[in-house]
Structures are given as C-alpha cells and as structure tokens.
N, C-alpha and C positions, 0 to 999 in steps of 0.2 A: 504494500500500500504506500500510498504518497505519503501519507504522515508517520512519518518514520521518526526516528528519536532526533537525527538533525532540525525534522521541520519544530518537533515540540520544543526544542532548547530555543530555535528562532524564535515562536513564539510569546516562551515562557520569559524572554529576555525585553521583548516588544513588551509586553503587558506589565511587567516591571517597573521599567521605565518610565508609562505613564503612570502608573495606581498607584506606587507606594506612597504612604501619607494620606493618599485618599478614604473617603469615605463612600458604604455601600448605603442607600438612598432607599431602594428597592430592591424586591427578589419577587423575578417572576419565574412560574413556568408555562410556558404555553404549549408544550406538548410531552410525553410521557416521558421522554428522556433526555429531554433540554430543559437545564437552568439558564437562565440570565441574570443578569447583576447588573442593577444600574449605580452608577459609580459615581460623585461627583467629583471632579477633580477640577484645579487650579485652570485649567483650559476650558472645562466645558464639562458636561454630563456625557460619560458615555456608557454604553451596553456592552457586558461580558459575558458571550451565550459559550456554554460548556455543552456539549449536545457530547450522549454518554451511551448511545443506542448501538446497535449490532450495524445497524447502519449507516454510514456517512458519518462514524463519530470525529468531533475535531471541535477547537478553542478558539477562540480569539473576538477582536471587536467586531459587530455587526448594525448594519444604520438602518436598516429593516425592520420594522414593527410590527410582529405579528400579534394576533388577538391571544386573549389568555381565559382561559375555561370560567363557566360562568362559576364551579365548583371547585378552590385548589385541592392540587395531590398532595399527599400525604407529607411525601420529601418536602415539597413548596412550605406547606404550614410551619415544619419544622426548623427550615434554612429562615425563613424568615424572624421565627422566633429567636436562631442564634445568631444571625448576620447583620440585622437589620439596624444601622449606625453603627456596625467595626469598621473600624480603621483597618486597612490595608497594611501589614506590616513587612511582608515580601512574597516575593512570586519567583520561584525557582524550580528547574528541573532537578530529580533526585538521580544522581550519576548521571549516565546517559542511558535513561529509560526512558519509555513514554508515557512516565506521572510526572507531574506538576504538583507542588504542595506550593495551597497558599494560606498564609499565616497573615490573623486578622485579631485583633483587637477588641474583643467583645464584651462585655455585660453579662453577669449570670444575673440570677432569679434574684441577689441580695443589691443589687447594683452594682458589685464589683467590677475592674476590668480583669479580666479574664482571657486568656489566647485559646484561640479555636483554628484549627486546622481544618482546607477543606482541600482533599485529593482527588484530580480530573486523571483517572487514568485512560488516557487515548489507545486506547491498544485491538483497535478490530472489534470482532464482536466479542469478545468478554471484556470492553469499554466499560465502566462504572463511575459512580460519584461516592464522594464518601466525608463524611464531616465526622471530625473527632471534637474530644476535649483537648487541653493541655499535657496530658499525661497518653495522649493517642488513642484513648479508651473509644471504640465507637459509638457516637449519636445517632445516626441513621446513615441509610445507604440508598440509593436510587435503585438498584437491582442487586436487591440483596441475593447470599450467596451460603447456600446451606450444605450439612454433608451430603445430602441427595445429587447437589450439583458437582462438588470440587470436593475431592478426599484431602488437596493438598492444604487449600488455602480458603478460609471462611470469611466471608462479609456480614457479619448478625449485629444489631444491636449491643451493645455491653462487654463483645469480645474487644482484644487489642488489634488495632489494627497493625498489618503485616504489609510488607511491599512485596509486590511480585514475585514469583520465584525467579531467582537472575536465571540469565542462560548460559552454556559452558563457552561465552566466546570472549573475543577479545573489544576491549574498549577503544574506538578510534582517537581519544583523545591521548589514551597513551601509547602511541603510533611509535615504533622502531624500526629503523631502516634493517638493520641487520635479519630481525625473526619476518619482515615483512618478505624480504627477499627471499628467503628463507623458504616460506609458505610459499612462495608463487613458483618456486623451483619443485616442490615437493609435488604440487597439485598441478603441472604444467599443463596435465591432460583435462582439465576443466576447464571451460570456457569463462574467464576472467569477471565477469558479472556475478557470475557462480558462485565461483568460490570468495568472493568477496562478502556475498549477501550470507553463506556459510559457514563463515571465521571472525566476520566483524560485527557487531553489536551493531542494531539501530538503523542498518545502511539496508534503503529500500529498491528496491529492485529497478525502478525508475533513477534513482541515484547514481548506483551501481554501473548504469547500463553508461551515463553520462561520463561515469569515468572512464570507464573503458573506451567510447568515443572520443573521448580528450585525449587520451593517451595513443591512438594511433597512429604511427609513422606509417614511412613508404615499406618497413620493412616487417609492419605489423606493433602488434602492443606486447613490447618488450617487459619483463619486470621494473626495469628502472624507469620509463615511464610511466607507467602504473602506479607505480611507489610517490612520482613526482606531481602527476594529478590530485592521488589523491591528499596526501601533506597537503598541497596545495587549499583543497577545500578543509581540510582538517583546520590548518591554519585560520583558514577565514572564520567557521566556528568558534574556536577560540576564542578571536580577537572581534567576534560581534559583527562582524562584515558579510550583509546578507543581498540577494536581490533576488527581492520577489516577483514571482514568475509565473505567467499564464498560457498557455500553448492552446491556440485554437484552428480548427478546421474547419474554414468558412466561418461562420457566428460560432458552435460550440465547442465550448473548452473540453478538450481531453486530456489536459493536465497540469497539475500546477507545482512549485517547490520551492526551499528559500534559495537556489542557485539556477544561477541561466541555464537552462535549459537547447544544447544544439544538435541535440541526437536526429530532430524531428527536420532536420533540413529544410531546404526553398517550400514543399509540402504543404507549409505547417505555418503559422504566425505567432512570434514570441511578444507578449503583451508585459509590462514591468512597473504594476501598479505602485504608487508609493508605498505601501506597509503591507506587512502579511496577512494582516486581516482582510484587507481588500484582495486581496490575494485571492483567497481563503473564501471566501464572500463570495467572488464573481466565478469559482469553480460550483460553488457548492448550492448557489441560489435558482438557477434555472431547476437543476435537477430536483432541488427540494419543492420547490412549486408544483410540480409535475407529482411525486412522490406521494406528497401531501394531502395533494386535492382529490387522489383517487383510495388514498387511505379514509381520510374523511366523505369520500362520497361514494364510498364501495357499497352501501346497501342502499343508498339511492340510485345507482346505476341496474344491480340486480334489477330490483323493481322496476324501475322502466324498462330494462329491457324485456323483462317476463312478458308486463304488460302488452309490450309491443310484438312479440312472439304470438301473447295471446291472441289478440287484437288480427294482427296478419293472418293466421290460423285463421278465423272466424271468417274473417272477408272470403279469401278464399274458398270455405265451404259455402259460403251466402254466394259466390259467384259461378258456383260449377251448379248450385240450386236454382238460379236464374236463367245460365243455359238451358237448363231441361226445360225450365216454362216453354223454352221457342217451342218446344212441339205441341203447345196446346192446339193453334188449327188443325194441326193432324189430327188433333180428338177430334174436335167437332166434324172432319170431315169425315170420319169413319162413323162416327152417328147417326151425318145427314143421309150417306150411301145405306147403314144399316134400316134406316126409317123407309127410304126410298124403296127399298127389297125385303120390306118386311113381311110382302105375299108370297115371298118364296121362301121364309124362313120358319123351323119348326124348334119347340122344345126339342134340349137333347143333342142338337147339333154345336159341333167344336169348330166349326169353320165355314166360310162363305165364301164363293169368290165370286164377284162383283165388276158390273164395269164402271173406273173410275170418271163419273163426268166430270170431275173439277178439271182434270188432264183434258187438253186438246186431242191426244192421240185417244183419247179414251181405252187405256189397256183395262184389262181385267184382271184385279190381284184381289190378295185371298186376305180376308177377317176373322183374324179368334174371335169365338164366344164363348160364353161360362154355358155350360151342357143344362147345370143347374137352373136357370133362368131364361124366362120367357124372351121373344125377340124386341118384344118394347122393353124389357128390362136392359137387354144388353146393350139398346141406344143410351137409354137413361147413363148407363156405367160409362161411356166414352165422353157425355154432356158434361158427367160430374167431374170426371178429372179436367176437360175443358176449363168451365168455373171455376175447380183448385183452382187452375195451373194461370189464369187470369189475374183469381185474387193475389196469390201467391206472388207474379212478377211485381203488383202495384207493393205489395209490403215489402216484399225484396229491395226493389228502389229504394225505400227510404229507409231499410237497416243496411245499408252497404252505402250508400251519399253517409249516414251517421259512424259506419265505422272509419272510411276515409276520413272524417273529419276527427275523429277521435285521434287516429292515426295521426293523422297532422301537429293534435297537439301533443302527441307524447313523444314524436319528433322535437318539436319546437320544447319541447322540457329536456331531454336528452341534451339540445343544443346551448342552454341556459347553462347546462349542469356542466358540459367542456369548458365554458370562461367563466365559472363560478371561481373569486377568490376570496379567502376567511371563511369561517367558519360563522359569521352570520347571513351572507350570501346564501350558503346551502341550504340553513336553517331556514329561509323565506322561502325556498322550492320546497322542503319538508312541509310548508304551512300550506303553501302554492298546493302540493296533490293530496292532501289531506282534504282541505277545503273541495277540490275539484271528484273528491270520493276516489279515491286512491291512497293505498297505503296504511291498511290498520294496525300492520305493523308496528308505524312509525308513526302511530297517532300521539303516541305520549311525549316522542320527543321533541313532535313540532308543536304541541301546544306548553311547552314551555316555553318560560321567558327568554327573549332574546333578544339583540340589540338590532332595530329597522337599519337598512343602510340606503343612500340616496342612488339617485339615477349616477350615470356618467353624466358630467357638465363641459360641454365644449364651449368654441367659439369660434365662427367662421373670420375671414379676412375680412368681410365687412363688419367685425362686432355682433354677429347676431347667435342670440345666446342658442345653443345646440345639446338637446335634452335625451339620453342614450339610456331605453329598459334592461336592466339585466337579467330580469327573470318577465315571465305572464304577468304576476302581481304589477310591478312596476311599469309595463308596459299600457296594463290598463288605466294605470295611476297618471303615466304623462302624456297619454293622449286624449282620456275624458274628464280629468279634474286638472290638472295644471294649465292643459293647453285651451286657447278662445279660438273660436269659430275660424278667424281670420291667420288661424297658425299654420303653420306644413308639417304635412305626414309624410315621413318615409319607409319604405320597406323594403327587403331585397324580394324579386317578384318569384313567386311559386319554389320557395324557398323557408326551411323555419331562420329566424334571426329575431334582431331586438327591433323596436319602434324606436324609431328618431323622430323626434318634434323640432323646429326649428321658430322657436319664438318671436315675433314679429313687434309684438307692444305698437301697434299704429304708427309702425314705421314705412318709409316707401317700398315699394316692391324690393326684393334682394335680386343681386345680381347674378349674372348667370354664372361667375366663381362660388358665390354661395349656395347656387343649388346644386354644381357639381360637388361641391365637399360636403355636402349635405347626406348629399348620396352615396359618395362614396367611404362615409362612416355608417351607414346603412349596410353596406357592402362588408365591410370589415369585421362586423357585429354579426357575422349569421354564418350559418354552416358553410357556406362558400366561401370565403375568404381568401380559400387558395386558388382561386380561379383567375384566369388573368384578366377577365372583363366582365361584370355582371350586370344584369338589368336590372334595374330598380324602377319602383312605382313612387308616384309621391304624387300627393292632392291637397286639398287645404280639409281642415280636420272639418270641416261643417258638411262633407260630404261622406260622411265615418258612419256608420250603424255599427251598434252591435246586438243583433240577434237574440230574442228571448231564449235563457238558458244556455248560450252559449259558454261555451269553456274558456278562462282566462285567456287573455291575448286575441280571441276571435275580432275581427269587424270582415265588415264587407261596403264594399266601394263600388260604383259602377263608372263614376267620373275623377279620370285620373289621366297623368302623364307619365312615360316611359324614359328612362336614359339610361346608353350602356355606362358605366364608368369602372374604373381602375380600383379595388378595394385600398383605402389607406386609413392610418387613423389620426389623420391633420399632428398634430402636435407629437404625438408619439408615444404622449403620457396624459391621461384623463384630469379635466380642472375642478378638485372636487371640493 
C-alpha cells in the first residue's frame, strides 16, 4: 500500500508542526471508522480526520465537510469526553511503524490536567484507533480486538495497550552501506523491489519500485546504485524533506507518496500539491465519494431496482396480454360464420367447416365446437371471448400507459439517487418513496428526523438566478411553489433528470446565452450527461400541469420549445 511507514513519518511530522500547543475544539465522527479533530490553532481552525477502517485507512488535514450522524458512536461520545479542550502536546511516529501517538493534555472527571494518548495505527485492514490514559491503560478502541480475533495482541477496554508486533526486518533509518550491499549480493536472484519490500521495514511496494527506477543505468541496477537511491531518500526522511505527490491518468489519481514519483513516465501526470494532506485528500476524495454514496444508498438502490425489475416484469406480461386481445375479430368472426350455419349445425358435433365470407376468396376452413353444447351456445362462447378480449384491451391500455409511467418515475429516483450527496440528500429520496408508497422497509428510517437540504442555486451570464431539483421532492418544490407563472422550465427531453427553473423577477426577456446554459445544466442534471449533445424542452412554468395523483416530479406540457445543447454545469461548483 501507498501509506507505508515513510508516508506516516511525512505525515506525522506535517501534523506536528502545525498542532503542537494547539487546542482540540471539537470531535467528530461522521462515519464508523473516521475520527476528526477540529483543532484551533494560531493560523486558523483546522480538521484532523484519522479514518481507521479496512478501507482506505490514512491521517492527515482535510477541508471537506462531511455530515455527522444524527446519533454519535460510541468511540465519538467517549473521545469527546477525553479530548474535548486538550492541548496538543506532540504528534510523533513510534520507530518507523505505521502508528502515530498523539499526546494531549486533558482534564479528568476532578479537573485535573491529565495526558491522554490517542494511537492512529494506519496499517491496512487491521487499521485501529485507540485512546489510552497516562499510564497507557486502554479507554476505548474504535475496533476493538478480542481473543476471538488476535491470539497475539488485544484491543479491550482496561487492558494495557501494546504496539504492534514488530517485524523480523531491518529499519531504513538505520541504513549501512556494508550489510546493505551485503543483502543485495546475497539475494541477486530477486528482483530489486523484492527484496527490498522483504528486508526493509515500512518500504511500500510503490516506493520500492521508484527506487529501483532511480537506480537504473545503461548497465542495469547495480547494488551501488541501489544502495545510493535509496540513502538518498532515507536521507531526505530524516532531514524532513518531502514532496508531495499525485500521479494521474487523465482526471484520476492512481497514486500518491511523500517523494516524486517517475516510474509512471510521459503516460502519467505528476501533480505536487503543497502538503501531504492535500496530497492525501485529492487521492482519496473522489474514491470516497463514490464509496460512500453506494454504502449509504445500498438499500435504496436494492429497492428501486426490485421495484423496477418488478415493474418491467408486469408490463411485459400486460403486453404479450394485449397482443392476444388482437385476435378478438377473429372471435367474433367465427360466431358471425357459426350463427350464419347454424342450419347445418347439430349437438354433438367437434367441428364445422364453413365458407369464410369475411375472405374475398371465400375458402372454406374448419370450426371447433364444445360436443357438449348447442350451436347457438357455441356462437354465444366465441361472442364472449370477443367482449373479454374488447374489454380487456381498453383496461390493458390504461394499466400498461400507468406502468410506463411508474417506470418512468423509478427511473427518474434511480437517477436522483446516482448525484445524491450526504447523507440528508438520501434521507429526502427515503421520505420521497415512502410518501410515493414505496418502501416499508424503510418507513422508519425516512420518517425520522433529518436535516431538509436546498435546490442547486446557479447563475447564468446575465444574472439570472438558476434553481436545480435534486430529488422528485425538490423538483416539485421549484417548479410549483418557488417559481411565478412568468418563470422557465427546463428539462432534459424523454429522459429522467432534475427541473431547472430559471427565475425571471419581471425582468426583460433572457438572452439567448441564458437559455443555452439554462439548458445545458438541465443537460448535466439527468441520466444523460455523458452524451455529447442532448435535447432539452423548456416553456414558461404557466404552461406546467400536474396531473391528479401523479407521482413526484410528474407535469405534463403541450406548449414548449426544443434545443440541442452541450451538457455543462456553468461554474463547475453549485452557489449554495
């Protein structure tokens, strides 16, 4: 992994620097295995997220705000209780492992000050948090660690806390040319990344690789190059000399570390944020967004997609049911022919043959009859299924127009739920299909409390305010209670996406730049977005209906105009 013992000494060095002396302000957690620490310091307030999960664990400053549970976890209550106003008293890597101890200044239950240690060990998935007393005794643990899990080493309540088990290698910081040479003569038959990431402490396999790329002549990677790469970084550790580093492939990052990165050649683009956090930050925030959103909206997706499976299904059988109606005239024509020849027909008989007068040729083809039943009976039976097969297509029509429509809006929720961001966002689509009779599920969790979030607020080139739904709810919110008569409606055409409102306030007509970027954040807002040209409908909202009983987000328009445009979203970032 990229965060290997070098990145945590970078960091632990970074974080240092700024906090010591400082004070801790707040403690949040806003998801299961991330702490933050809002910190104030001499510069300014900043945020110290420890994210401690199996996943994507790693330290540092982050300027991203995520929401935080309407209910804290357990750890949260507890960190707050012993952090909340300690002073910051150091921040340091322990050897060159990947824990950090930071030592803080805190307050027991008498008012005393008191030192409380809290250990961020970054280490893959057995990552943990851990906050002791003074004497190292455990207070709580983020993922606590029983003999069930680890015979070797325990994370409980009340036990002392322990540091990892080292490992049989050697420490880079106390690097010797002689045992180094040594080893690379011993192991010549390994490939130099190898046996590096298998003799030296901390050195990740991305590291590794960069030495060995550093280290190549015309005549290959000698031991004393080798040897002279890496000193060379060993030195800069040491002596606190880092650059932080981002390696992407088109827009995304596939890699980041505290040293330049030039394994990835012309390929590749090397990015050199100012600090490791930023670093750290721009590798790890797309991915977590993505992560996140389908963690949090993993039983809202189920469900719509059931729904929409269901839904499909159903039509489908309501459409192969409508096929068959086509054959109703053929009932009634084998009635009218049976009725016609009903003096040549006797009880008893299985079959007729007849000539067809509906047919110009007039052939003669043959008629089942029930043996059981008379010949006006057997007309009666082809009139009846007629009738069915009559009424049947008129109710088929309107449960198959009703399931495409249904269809349509569990699309158009599907499509809410892809650019749903936070964890209140979601919670409106939970309240969204709850309301719309969907979801018993998740009746409980959407009629809890939660916090409303507003539309997107734009602004075209002319000033004119541009009002963006992110779910059904809000759709119907700024197009029949925000917007007046005289406003503009947009939407990507035969497509689900959001409503755009473009507010007018009795201004002069908007100009023709304002309706294309009007539209084309109409464009940008809907399942299409990757497309390279889309049509969009836009009218003025006093030509909007919406349909009795219709499902969130329905209107229907008959007076409208058409424009292809470009999807973009004007600014790049929502004015909210």
């Amino acid at each position: 992994m990229a965060f290997d013992a070098g990145m945590v000494g970078a960091l632990a060095h970074e974080i240092s620097e700024k906090t010591v002396g400082a004070r801790v302000e707040k403690v949040y957690q806003p998801e299961k295995d991330e702490l933050v620490l809002s910190i104030h310091t001499k510069e300014g307030n900043l945020r110290l997220s420890i994210a401690a999960g199996a996943n994507n664990p790693r330290i540092g400053f982050v300027t991203r705000q995520k929401e935080n549970p309407a209910t804290p976890y357990m750890f949260c209550i507890l960190a707050r209780k012993h952090l909340t106003g300690a002073r910051i008293l150091s921040v340091k890597q322990i050897d060159f492992e990947r824990v950090i101890e930071i030592a803080l200044d805190s307050r027991d239950e008498m008012g005393f000050f008191e030192t409380k240690y809290l250990y961020a060990e970054i280490m893959g998935k057995y990552s943990n948090l851990v906050l002791t007393d003074k004497n190292k005794t455990v207070l709580g643990v983020l993922r606590p660690v029983d003999f069930t899990v680890s015979a070797k080493r325990q994370l409980l309540g009340g036990l002392r806390y322990e540091l990892p088990p080292q490992q049989e290698k050697r420490s880079p910081l106390a690097l010797d040319r002689e045992d180094f040479l040594s080893l690379a003569k011993e192991h010549s038959e390994m490939a130099t990344e190898k046996w590096l990431t298998t003799f030296y402490l901390g050195i990740s396999s991305l590291v590794a690789r960069e030495i060995a790329y550093r280290s190549v002549s015309r005549v290959g990677a000698s031991p004393e190059l080798v040897y002279e790469a890496f000193s060379t970084l060993v030195e800069g550790i040491r002596a606190h000399r880092y650059t932080p580093t981002v390696v992407y492939e088109e827009a995304k990052p596939i890699a980041f570390s505290f040293t330049d990165l030039a394994q990835y050649g012309e390929g590749a683009r090397c990015v050199h944020p100012a600090t490791l956090s930023e670093a750290v930050e721009a590798y790890f925030d797309e991915r977590d967004n993505l992560e996140h959103s389908k963690k949090r909206a993993s039983d809202l997706f189920k469900m719509v997609m059931n729904a929409r499976a269901r839904i499909a299904k159903k039509l489908a059988l309501q459409e192969a049911e409508l096929a068959e109606c086509a054959k109703k005239d053929d009932y009634k024509r084998l009635g009218d022919l049976i009725t016609a020849n009903i003096y040549q027909l006797k009880r008893g008989m299985t079959t007729v043959k007849v000539i067809d007068y509906y047919d110009e040729a007039m052939p003669e083809i043959a008629i089942e009859l029930d043996a059981r039943l008379t010949p006006s009976q057997n007309a009666q039976i082809y009139y009846k299924k007629y009738n069915k097969a009559k009424n049947a297509e008129k109710e088929l029509a309107k449960q198959i127009a009703a399931a495409k429509e249904e269809l349509r809006y569990i699309d158009s929720v599907a499509d809410a739920l892809t650019r749903a961001v936070g964890q209140s966002e979601l919670d409106e689509i939970r309240r969204e299909l709850v309301e719309a009779g969907y979801g018993t599920k998740i009746r409980k969790a959407a009629t809890a409390k939660g916090v409303k979030t507003k539309p997107y607020e734009f602004r075209t080139s002319g000033g004119y305010r541009l009002l963006c739904g992110k779910n059904n709810l809000q759709n119907d919110q700024i197009t029949f209670r925000l917007a007046a008569k005289d406003d503009w409606w947009f939407h990507v055409k035969n497509a689900p996406g959001s409503h755009v409102v473009m507010i007018v306030d009795g201004r002069e007509e908007p100009s023709e730049k304002d309706f294309t970027e009007a539209c084309a954040l109409a464009a940008f807002h809907s399942s299409v977005s990757s497309a390279e040209h889309v049509e969009v409908d836009y009218t003025k909202v006093r030509h909007l209906k919406k349909p009795a009983g219709a499902k969130p987000g329905f209107v229907t328009y008959t007076t409208y105009y058409s424009a292809y445009v470009k999807p973009c979203d004007l600014s790049g970032k929502p004015q909210e």
